[in-house]
VEXVOLUM-272218 format. One record per residue (C-alpha): residue number from 1; y, x, z. Coordinates in nm, 3 decimals. Layout:
BEGIN
(NUM (Y X Z))
...
! end
This chain:
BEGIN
(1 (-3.628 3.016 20.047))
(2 (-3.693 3.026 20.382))
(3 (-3.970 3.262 20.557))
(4 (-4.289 2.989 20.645))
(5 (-4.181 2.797 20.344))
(6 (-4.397 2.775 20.039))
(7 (-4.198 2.506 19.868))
(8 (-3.855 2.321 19.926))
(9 (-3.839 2.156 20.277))
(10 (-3.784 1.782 20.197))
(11 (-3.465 1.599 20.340))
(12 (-3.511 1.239 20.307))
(13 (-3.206 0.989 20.419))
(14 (-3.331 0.598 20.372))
(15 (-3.077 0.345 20.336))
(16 (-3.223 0.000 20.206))
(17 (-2.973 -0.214 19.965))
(18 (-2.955 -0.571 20.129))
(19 (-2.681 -0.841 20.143))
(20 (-2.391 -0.743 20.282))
(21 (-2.413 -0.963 20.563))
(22 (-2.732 -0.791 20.636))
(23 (-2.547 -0.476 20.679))
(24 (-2.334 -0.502 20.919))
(25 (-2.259 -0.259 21.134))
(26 (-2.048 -0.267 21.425))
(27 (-1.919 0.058 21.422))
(28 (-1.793 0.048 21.068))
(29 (-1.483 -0.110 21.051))
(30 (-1.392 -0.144 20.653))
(31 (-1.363 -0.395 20.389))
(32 (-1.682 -0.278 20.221))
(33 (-1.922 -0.195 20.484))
(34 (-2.170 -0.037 20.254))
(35 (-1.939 0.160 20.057))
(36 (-1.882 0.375 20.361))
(37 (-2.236 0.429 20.404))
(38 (-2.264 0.631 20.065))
(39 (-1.973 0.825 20.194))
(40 (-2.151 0.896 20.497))
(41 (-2.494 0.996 20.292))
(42 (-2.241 1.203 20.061))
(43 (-2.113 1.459 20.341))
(44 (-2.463 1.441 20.522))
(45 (-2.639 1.570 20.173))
(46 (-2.327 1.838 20.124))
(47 (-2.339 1.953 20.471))
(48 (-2.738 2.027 20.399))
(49 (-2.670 2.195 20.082))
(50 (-2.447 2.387 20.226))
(51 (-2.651 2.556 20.540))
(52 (-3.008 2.489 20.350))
(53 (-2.923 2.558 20.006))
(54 (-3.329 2.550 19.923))
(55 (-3.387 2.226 20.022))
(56 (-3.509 1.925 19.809))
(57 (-3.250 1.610 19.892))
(58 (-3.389 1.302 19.842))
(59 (-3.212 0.959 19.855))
(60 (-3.460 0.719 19.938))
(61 (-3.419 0.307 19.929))
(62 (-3.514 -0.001 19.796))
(63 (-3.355 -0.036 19.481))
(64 (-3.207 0.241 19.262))
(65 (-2.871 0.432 19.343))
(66 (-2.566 0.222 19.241))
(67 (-2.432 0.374 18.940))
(68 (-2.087 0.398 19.097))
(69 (-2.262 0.677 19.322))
(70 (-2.424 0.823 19.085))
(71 (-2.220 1.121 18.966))
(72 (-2.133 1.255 19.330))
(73 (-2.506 1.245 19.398))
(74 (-2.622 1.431 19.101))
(75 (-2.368 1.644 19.130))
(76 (-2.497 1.766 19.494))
(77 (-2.871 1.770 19.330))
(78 (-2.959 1.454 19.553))
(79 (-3.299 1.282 19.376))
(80 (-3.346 0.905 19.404))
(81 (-3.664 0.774 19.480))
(82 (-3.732 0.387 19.516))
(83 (-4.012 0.224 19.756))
(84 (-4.067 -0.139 19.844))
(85 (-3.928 -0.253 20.147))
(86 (-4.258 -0.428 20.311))
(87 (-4.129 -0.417 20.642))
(88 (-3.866 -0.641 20.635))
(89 (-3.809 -0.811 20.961))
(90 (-3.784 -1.231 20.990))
(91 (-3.461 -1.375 21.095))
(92 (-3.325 -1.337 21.457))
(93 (-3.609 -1.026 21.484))
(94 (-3.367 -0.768 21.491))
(95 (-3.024 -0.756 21.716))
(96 (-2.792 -0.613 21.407))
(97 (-2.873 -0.417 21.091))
(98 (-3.095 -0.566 20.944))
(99 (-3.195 -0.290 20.659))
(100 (-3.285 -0.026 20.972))
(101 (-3.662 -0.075 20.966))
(102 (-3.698 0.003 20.605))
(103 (-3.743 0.304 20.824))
(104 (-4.080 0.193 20.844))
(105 (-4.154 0.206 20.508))
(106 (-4.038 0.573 20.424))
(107 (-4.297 0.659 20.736))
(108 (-4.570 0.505 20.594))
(109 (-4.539 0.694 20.269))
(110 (-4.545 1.034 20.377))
(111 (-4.823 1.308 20.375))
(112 (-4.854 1.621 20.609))
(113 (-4.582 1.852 20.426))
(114 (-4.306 1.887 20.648))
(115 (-4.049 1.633 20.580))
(116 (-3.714 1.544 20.775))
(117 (-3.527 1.218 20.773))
(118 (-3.187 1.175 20.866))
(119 (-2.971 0.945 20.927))
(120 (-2.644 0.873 20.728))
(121 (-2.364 0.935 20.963))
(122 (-2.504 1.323 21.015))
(123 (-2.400 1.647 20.961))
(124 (-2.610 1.962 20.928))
(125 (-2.407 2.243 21.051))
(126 (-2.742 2.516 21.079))
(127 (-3.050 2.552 20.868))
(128 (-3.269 2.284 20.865))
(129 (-3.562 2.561 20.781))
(130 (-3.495 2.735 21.134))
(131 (-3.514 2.449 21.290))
(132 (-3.897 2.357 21.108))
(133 (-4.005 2.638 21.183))
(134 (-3.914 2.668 21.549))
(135 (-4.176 2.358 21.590))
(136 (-4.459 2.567 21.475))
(137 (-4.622 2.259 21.320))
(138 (-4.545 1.993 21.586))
(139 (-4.338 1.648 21.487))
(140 (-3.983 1.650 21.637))
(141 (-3.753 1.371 21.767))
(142 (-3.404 1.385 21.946))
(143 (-3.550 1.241 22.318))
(144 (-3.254 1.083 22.456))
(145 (-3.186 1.132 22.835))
(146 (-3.267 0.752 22.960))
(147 (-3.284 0.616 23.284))
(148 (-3.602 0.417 23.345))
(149 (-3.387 0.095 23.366))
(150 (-3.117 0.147 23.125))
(151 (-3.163 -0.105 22.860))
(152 (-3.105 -0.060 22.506))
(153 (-3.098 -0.320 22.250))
(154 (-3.332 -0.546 22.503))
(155 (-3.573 -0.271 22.602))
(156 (-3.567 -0.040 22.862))
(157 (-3.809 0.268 22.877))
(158 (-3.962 0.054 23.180))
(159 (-4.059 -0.266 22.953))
(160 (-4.120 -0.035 22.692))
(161 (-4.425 0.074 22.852))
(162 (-4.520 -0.311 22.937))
(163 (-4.500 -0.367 22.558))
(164 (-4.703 -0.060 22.528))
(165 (-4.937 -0.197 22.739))
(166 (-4.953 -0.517 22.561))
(167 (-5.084 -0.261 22.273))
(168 (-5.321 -0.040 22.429))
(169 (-5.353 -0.092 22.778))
(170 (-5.166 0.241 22.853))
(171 (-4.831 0.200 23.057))
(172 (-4.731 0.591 23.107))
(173 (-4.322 0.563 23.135))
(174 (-4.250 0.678 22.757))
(175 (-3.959 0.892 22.616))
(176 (-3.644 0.740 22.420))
(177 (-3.627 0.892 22.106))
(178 (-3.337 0.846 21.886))
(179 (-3.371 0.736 21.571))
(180 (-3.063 1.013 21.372))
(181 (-3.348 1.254 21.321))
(182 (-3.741 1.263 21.294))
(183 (-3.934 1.604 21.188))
(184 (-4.261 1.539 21.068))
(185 (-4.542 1.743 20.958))
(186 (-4.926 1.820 20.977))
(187 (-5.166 1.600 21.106))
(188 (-4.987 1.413 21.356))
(189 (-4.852 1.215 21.076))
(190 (-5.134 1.010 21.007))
(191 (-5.150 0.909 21.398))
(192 (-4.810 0.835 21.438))
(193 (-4.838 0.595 21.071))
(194 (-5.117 0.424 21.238))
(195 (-4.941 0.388 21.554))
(196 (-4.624 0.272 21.422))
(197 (-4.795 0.010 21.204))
(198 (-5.020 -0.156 21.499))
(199 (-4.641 -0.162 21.725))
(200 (-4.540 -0.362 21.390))
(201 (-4.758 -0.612 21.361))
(202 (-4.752 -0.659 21.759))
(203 (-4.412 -0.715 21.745))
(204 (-4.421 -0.968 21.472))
(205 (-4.700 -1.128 21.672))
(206 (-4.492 -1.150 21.955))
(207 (-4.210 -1.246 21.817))
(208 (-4.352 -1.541 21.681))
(209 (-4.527 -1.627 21.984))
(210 (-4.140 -1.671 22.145))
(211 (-4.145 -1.361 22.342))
(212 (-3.839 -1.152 22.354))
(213 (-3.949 -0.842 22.510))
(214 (-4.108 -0.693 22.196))
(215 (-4.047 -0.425 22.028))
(216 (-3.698 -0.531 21.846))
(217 (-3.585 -0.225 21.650))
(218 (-3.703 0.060 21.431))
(219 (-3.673 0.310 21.754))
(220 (-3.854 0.081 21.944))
(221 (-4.153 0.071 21.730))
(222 (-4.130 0.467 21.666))
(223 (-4.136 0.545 22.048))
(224 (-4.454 0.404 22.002))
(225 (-4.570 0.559 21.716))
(226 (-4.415 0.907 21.867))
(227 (-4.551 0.848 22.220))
(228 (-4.787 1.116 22.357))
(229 (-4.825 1.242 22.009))
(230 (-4.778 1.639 21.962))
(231 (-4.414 1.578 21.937))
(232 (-4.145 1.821 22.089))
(233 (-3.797 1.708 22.149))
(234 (-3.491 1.814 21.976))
(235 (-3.267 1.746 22.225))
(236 (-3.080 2.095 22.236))
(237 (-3.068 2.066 21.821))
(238 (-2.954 1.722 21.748))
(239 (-2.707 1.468 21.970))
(240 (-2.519 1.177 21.957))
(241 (-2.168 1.241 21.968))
(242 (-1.931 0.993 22.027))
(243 (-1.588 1.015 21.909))
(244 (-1.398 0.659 21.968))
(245 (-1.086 0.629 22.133))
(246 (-1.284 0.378 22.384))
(247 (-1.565 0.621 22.386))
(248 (-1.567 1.001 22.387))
(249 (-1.888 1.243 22.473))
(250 (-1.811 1.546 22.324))
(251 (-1.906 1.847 22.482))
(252 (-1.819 2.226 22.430))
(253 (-2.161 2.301 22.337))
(254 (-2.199 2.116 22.016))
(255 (-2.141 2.384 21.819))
(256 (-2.499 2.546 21.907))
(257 (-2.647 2.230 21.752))
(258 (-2.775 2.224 21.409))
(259 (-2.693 1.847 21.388))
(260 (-2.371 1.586 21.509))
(261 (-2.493 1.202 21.470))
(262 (-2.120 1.084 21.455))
(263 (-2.179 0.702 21.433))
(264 (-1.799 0.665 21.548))
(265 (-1.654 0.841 21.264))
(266 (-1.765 0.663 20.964))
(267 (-1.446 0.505 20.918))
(268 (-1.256 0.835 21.013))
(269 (-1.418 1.185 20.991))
(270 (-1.663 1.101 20.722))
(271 (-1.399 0.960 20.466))
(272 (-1.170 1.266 20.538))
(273 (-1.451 1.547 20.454))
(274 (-1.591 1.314 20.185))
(275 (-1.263 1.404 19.994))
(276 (-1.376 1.743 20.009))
(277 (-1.699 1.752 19.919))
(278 (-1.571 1.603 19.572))
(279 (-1.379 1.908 19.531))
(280 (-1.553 2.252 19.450))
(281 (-1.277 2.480 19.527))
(282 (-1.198 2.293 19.865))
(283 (-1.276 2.461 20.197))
(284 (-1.571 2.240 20.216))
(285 (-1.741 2.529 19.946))
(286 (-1.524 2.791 19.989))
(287 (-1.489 2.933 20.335))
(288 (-1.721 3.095 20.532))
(289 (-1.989 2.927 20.762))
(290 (-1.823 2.972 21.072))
(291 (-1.462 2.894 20.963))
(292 (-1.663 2.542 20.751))
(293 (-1.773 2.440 21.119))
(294 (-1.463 2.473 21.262))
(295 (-1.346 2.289 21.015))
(296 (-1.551 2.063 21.040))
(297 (-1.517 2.011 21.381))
(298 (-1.126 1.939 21.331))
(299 (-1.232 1.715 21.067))
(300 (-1.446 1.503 21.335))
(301 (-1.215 1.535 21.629))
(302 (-1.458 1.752 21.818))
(303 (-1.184 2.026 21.949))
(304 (-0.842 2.042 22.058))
(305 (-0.723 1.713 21.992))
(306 (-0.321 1.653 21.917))
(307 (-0.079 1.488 22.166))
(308 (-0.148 1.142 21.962))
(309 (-0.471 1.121 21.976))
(310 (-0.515 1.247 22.332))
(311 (-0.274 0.937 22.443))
(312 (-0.510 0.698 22.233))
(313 (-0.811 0.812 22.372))
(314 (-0.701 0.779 22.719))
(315 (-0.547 0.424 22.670))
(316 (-0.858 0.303 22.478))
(317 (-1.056 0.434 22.770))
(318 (-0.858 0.261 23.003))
(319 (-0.860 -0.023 22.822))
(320 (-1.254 0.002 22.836))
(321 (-1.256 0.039 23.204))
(322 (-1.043 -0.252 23.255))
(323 (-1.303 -0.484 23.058))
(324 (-1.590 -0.341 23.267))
(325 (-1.425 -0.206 23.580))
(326 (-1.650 0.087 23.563))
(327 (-1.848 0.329 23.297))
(328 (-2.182 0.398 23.336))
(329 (-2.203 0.761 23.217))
(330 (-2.499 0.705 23.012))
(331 (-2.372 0.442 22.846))
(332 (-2.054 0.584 22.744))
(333 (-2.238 0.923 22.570))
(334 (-2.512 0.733 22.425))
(335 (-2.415 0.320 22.329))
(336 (-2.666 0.226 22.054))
(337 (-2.532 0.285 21.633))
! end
């Protein structure tokens, strides 16, 4: 176990079990949408075991684990634990994904212990531990790079703080947190719970009130919660990495992370390395940790790319110029999941 850790550092990923319909997702492209999601949660649980061997892996939702998933989880020590999902939004609340602010719910239930949540199109390529314990106590989130004006999902940081303000009278410009990873521990939990609930029921009030700059989505209401909160940003540990042939941002650097969001590959990378992780004499288990994240990296596209897939990338990037005749660079590295 790792030095500063009396017990197992807990690794929750929360998925809530809707309708399909309330599912979707456009980034998965796939006859059964949430299939693919369990294959995501598969490698993301088997890429923790493998770099945080320790840790307790916890599959958290709103009904129990289907028991066609059942096997591969047990088999990588994943727990199931089952919660209500009381924050289910009303109709035409939320922009897509409907099951994203169960989110919500898995805050409200934890205590001070230090406790990470992922989400399930990640991979954990670097202790999880090291990464607690470079905090020294504080909260984490992945604080995206925003512009002021750059709006995501209907908000911008700018009408973010107006919303704010709507709250608590306080309009300081906030950060942009993404959503793939939240660290939490000590007692900034129980101020960021409180917060995140009061930016809950605002938004509902607002909402209902025909307003449509609320708060729409679960990052939304946690910038709230997280803002000016001891919270340190993970921004040189986690990033979103896009991988589509319309949409690339990988850099050379993202092998110093300790986590890829890969919201891109869940029709792709994730399926190929979920094949491995089912067998325990495949390089998945077998090779050693620098050699697995090369591999990995293959796996998800991240290097040298092959004569193919170079030529699709730069037709489906021409293709996306064409539709919008230019590319914000912000947008193209960090489009919503």
């Amino acid at each position: 176990m790792s030095q500063g850790f009396s017990q197992p550092l807990r690794v929750l990923v929360p998925f809530a079990q809707l309708d399909e319909h309330e599912q979707i997702n456009p980034n998965i492209q796939a006859a059964n949408p949430v299939d693919r999601y369990f294959e995501c949660m598969k490698v993301a649980f088997a890429s923790v075991k493998r770099v945080s061997p320790d840790a307790e892996l916890v599959f958290i939702s709103n009904a129990p684990l289907p028991e066609r998933h059942r096997t591969d989880f047990e088999a990588l020590g994943v727990a199931s634990e089952v919660i209500p999902f009381l924050h289910k939004a009303p109709q035409g609340f939320l922009p897509s994904f409907q099951a994203s602010v169960f989110v919500l719910d898995v805050v409200a239930g934890l205590d001070e212990r230090p406790c990470i949540l992922l989400d399930p199109d990640v991979v954990v390529i670097r202790p999880l531990e090291e990464l607690v314990e470079e905090l020294g106590g504080q909260c984490g989130a992945y604080a995206l790079k925003m512009p002021a004006r750059h709006m995501y999902n209907g908000v911008s940081r700018l009408t973010s703080a107006e919303a704010h303000a709507r709250i608590d009278g306080d309009r300081t410009l906030p950060w942009y947190y993404g959503g793939e990873m939240y660290v939490f521990q000590g007692p900034s939990v129980r101020a960021i719970q409180a917060r995140a609930e009061r930016a809950w029921e605002t938004a509902l009030a607002e909402f209902e009130a025909g307003r449509t700059d609320y708060l729409r989505t679960e990052e939304h209401i946690m910038n709230y919660a997280l803002h000016r909160q001891d919270v340190a940003s993970l921004d040189h540990r986690v990033r979103r990495i896009w991988t589509a042939h319309s949409m690339r941002g990988v850099r050379a650097d993202d092998g110093d992370l300790t986590v890829w969001h890969l919201p891109a590959e869940k029709s792709g990378g994730f399926s190929r390395v979920a094949v491995a992780v089912g067998k325990r004499d495949s390089w998945f288990w077998t090779v050693s940790l620098p050699e697995w994240r090369s591999r990995l990296s293959e796996e998800f596209v991240l290097g040298r790319r092959t004569p193919l897939r170079l030529a699709l990338d730069l037709a489906g990037h021409g293709r996306r110029l064409w539709r919008q005749r230019r590319v914000p660079p912000f947008e193209q590295l960090h489009d919503h999941t």
